[in-house]
VEXDREN-2710 file (C-alpha; in Angstrom, 1 decimal):
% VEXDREN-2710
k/r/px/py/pz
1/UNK/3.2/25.9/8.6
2/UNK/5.8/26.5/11.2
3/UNK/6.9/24.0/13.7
4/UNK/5.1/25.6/16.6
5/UNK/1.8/25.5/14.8
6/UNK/2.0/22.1/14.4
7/UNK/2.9/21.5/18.0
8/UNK/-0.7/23.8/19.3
9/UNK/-2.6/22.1/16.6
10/UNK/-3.0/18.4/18.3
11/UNK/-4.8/17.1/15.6
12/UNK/-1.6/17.5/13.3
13/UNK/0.1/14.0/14.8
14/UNK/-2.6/12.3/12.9
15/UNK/-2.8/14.4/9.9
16/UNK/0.6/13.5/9.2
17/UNK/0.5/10.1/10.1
18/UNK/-2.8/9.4/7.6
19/UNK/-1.2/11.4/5.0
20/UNK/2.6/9.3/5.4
21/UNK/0.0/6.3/5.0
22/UNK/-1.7/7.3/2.0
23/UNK/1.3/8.2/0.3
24/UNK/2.7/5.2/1.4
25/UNK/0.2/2.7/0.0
26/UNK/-0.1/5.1/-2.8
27/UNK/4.0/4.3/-3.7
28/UNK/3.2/0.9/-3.4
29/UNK/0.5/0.6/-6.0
30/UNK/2.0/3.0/-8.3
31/UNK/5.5/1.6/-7.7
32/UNK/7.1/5.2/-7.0
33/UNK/10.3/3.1/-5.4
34/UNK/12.0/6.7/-4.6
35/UNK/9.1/7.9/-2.4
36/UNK/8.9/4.5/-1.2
37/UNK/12.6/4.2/0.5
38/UNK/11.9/8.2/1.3
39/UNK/9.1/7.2/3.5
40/UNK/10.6/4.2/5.3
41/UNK/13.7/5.9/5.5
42/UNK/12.0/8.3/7.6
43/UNK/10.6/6.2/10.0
44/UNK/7.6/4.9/8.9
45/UNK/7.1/1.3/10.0
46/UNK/5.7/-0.9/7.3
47/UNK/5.1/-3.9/9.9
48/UNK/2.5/-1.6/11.9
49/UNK/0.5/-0.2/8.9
50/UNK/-2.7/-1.8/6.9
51/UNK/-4.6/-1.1/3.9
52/UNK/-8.2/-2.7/4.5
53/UNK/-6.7/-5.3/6.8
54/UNK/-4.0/-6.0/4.0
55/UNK/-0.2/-5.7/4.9
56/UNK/1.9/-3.5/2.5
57/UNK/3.9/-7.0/1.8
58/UNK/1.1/-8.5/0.6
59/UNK/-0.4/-5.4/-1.4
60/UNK/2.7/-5.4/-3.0
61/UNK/3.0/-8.9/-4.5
62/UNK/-0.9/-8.2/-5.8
63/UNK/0.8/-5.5/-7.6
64/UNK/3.7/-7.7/-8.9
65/UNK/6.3/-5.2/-8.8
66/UNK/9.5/-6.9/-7.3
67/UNK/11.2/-3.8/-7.2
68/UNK/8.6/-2.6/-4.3
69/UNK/8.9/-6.0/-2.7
70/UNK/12.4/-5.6/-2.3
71/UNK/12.6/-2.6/-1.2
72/UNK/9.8/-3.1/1.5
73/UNK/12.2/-6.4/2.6
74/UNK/15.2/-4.5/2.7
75/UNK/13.4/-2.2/5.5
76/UNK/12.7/-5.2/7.7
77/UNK/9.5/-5.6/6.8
78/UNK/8.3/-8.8/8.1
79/UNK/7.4/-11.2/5.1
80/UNK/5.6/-13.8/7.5
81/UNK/3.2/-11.2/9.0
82/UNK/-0.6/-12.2/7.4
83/UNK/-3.0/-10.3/6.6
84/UNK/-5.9/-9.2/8.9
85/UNK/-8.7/-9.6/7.2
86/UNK/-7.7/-13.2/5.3
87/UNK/-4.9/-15.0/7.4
88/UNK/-2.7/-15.0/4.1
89/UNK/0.8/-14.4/4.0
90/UNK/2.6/-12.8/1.4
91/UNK/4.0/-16.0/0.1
92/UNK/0.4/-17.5/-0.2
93/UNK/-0.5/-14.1/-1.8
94/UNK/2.4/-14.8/-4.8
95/UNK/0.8/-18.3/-5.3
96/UNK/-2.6/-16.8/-5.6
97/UNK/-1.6/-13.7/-8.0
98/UNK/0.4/-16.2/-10.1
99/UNK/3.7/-14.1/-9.0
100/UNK/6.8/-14.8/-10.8
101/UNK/9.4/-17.3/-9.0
102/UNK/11.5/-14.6/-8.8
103/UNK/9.6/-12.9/-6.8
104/UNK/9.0/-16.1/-4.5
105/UNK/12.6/-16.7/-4.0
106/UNK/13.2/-13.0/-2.9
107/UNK/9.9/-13.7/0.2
108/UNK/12.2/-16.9/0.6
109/UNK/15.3/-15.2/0.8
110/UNK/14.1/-12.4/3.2
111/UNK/12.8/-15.2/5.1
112/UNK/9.3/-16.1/4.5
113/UNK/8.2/-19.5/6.2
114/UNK/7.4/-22.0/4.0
115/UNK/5.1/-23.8/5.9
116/UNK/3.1/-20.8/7.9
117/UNK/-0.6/-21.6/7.1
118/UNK/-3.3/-19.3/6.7
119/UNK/-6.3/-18.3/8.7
120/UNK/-7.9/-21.6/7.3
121/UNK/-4.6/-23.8/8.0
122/UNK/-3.2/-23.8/4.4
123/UNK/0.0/-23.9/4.2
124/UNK/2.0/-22.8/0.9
125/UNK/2.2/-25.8/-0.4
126/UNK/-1.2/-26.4/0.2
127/UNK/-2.2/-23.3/-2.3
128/UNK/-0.2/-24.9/-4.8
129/UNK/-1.8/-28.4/-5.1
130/UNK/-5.5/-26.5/-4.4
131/UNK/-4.4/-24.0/-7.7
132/UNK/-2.2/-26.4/-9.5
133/UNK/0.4/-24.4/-9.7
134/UNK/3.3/-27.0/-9.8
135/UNK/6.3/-24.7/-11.0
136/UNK/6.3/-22.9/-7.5
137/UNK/5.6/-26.2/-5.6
138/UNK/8.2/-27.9/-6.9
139/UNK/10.3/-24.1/-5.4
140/UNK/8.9/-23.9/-2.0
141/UNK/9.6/-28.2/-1.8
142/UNK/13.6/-27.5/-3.4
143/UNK/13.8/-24.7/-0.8
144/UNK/12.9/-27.0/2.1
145/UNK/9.0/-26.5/2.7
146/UNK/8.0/-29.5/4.5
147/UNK/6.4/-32.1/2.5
148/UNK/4.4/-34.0/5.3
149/UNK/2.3/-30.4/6.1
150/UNK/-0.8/-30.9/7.5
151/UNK/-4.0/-28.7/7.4
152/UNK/-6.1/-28.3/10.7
153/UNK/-7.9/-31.5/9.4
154/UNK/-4.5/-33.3/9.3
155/UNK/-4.9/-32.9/5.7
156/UNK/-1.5/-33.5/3.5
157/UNK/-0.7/-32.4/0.1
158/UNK/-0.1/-36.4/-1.0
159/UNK/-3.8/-36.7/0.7
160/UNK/-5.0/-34.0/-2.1
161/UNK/-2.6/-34.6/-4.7
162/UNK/-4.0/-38.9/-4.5
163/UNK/-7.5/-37.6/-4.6
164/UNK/-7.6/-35.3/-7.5
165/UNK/-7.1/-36.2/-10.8
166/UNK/-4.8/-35.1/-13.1
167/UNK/-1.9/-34.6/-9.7
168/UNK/0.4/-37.5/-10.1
169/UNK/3.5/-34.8/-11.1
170/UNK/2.5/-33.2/-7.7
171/UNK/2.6/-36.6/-6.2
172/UNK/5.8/-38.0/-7.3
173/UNK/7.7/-34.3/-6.3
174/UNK/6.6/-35.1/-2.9
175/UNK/7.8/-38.8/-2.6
176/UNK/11.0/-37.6/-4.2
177/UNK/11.2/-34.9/-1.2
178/UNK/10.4/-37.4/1.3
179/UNK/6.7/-37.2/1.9
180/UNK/5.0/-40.1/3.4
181/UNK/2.2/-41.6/1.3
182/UNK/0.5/-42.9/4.6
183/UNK/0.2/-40.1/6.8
184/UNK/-3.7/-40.5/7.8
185/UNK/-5.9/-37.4/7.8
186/UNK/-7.8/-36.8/11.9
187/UNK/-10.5/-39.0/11.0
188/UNK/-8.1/-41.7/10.8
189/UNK/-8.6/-41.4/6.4
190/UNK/-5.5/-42.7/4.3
191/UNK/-6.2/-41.4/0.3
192/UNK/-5.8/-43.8/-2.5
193/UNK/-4.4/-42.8/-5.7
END
């Protein structure tokens, strides 16, 4: 089609712009890195496009290919932008899909906020006690994540770790990175261990 066919046909703007999306998402979940950098590259903007209310960022750490994560944060996309549809983060997302802490360290790197909660007021560290996943708390907590956070409920990660059983490693990583044992929940609650 020549370019003045495209320009009468008015329809054609969004023709290409679904089609740059599909194959866009489409690089993404079959980690095709060359048509990846091609289509950002050329302008596409990964910060203004979703795929069922779920940023590229994220779709990509579901994937787990840190090549693709990369190469989205090398193009500026923004790593603290959350999803629509959930209110998670791409660094919440790498908790959940049990992502590698390589691929944790590159969100931090790029400049993913430790302590951004989700649609539910979770932050990070707050997926990590909830899942038990104590290799990346002990990350996010080495990388600066505060360890005082506080749900909307005023909730703390010592205030879940003291009430679960089976959460004293998550515990003593917090007192060691300054958390305070005594921080009351908004109904005035204090947890015992």
């Amino acid at each position: 089609m020549n370019q003045n066919r495209m320009e009468e046909n008015p329809n054609q703007t969004f023709t290409v712009s679904f089609w740059k999306r599909f194959l866009f998402f489409r690089a993404i979940q079959k980690a095709d890195a060359s048509r990846l950098q091609g289509l950002l590259s050329g302008g596409l903007n990964s910060n203004a496009v979703l795929y069922y209310g779920m940023r590229p960022l994220s779709l990509a750490v579901k994937y787990r290919n840190l090549r693709i994560i990369e190469i989205l944060l090398e193009f500026l996309t923004d790593p603290n932008l959350p999803d629509e549809t959930t209110g998670l983060t791409p660094l919440i997302h790498s908790i959940l899909e049990d992502s590698s802490l390589e691929t944790i360290s590159s969100l931090i790197f790029f400049g993913a906020d430790l302590d951004q909660k989700d649609g539910n007021g979770m932050s990070p560290l707050h997926h990590c006690v909830n899942e038990g996943k104590l290799l990346p708390f002990q990350l996010l907590l080495e990388k600066g994540a505060d360890p005082n956070v506080q749900d909307f409920d005023g909730v703390t990660c010592m205030n879940l770790a003291k009430s679960s059983h089976g959460m004293s490693e998550f515990a003593e990583l917090l007192l060691k990175h300054g958390a305070d044992p005594m921080i009351k929940d908004k109904h005035g609650k204090i947890y015992l261990m």
